[in-house]
C-alpha positions as CSV (number, residue, x, y, z in Angstrom):
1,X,0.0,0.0,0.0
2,X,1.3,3.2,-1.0
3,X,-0.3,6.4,0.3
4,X,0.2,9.4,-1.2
5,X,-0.3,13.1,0.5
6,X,-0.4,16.9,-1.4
7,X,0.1,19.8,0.9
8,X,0.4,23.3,1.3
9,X,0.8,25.3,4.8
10,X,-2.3,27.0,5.9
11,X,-2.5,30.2,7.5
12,X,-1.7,30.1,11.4
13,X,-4.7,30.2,13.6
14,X,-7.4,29.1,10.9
15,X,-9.0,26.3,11.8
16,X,-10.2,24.4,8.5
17,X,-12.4,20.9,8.9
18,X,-11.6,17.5,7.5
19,X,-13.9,15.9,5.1
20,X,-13.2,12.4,4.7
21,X,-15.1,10.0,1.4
22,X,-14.5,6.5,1.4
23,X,-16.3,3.2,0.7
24,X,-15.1,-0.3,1.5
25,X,-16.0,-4.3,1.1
26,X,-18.7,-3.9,3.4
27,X,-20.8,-0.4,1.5
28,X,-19.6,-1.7,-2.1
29,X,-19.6,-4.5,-4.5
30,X,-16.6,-5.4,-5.6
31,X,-17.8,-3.7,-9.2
32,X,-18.0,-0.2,-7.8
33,X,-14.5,-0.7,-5.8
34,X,-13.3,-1.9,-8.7
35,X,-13.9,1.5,-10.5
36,X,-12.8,3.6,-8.2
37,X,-9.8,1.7,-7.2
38,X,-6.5,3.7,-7.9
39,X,-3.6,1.8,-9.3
40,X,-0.1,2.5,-7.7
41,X,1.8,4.1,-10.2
42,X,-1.3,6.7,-10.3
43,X,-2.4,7.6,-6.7
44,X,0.1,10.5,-6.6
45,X,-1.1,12.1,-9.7
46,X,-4.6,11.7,-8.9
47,X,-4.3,13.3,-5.1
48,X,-2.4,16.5,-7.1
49,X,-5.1,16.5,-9.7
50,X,-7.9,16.2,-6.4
51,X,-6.1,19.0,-5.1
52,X,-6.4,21.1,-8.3
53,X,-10.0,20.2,-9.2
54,X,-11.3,20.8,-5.9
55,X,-9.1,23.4,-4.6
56,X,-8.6,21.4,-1.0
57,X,-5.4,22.7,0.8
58,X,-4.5,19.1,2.0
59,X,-5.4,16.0,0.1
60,X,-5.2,12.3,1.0
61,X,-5.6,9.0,-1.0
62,X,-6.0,5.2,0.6
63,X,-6.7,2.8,-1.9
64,X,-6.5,-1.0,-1.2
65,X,-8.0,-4.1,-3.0
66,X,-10.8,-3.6,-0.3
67,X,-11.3,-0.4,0.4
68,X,-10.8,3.7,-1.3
69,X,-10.5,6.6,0.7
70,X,-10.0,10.1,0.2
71,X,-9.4,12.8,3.3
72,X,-9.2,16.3,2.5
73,X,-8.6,19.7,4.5
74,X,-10.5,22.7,3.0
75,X,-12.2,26.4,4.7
76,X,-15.9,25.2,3.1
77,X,-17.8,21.9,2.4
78,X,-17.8,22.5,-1.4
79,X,-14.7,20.5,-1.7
80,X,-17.0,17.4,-1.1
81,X,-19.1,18.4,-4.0
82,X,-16.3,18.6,-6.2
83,X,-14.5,15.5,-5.5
C-alpha cells in the first residue's frame, strides 16, 4: 500500500475541517471498488489532480483491493461536492 499526500501550509490560527469519502468491502460491490480503485503508479497524480479540481489545501488517498478513501482539509464543504 502506498499512500500518497499533497500539501500546502495554511495560515496560522485558521481552523479548516476535515472531510473524509471512502467506501469499503462492506458499503460496495466489488464492481463499484473496482472503478474507483486507484492503481499505484497513479495515486500520486490523482491526489495532485484532487487538489487542483477541488481546490482542497491538503489531500489524502488510501486505496486498497478492499477499500478507497480520500481525506481532505478545505475552509468550506464544497470541496465534497467537487471530489
Amino acid at each position: 500500500m502506498r499512500i500518497c499526500c499533497a500539501a500546502i501550509k495554511p495560515e496560522r490560527d485558521r481552523e479548516m475541517p476535515l472531510f473524509a469519502i471512502g467506501l469499503n468491502y462492506l458499503t460496495a460491490s466489488i464492481q463499484v471498488r473496482e472503478r474507483v480503485a486507484f492503481p499505484l503508479q497513479g495515486q500520486c497524480a490523482a491526489v495532485a489532480e484532487l487538489r487542483r479540481t477541488t481546490a482542497a489545501d491538503e489531500a489524502m488517498l488510501v486505496s486498497t483491493c478492499n477499500r478507497t478513501e480520500l481525506y481532505l482539509r478545505a475552509a468550506t464543504a464544497d470541496v465534497i461536492e467537487k471530489a
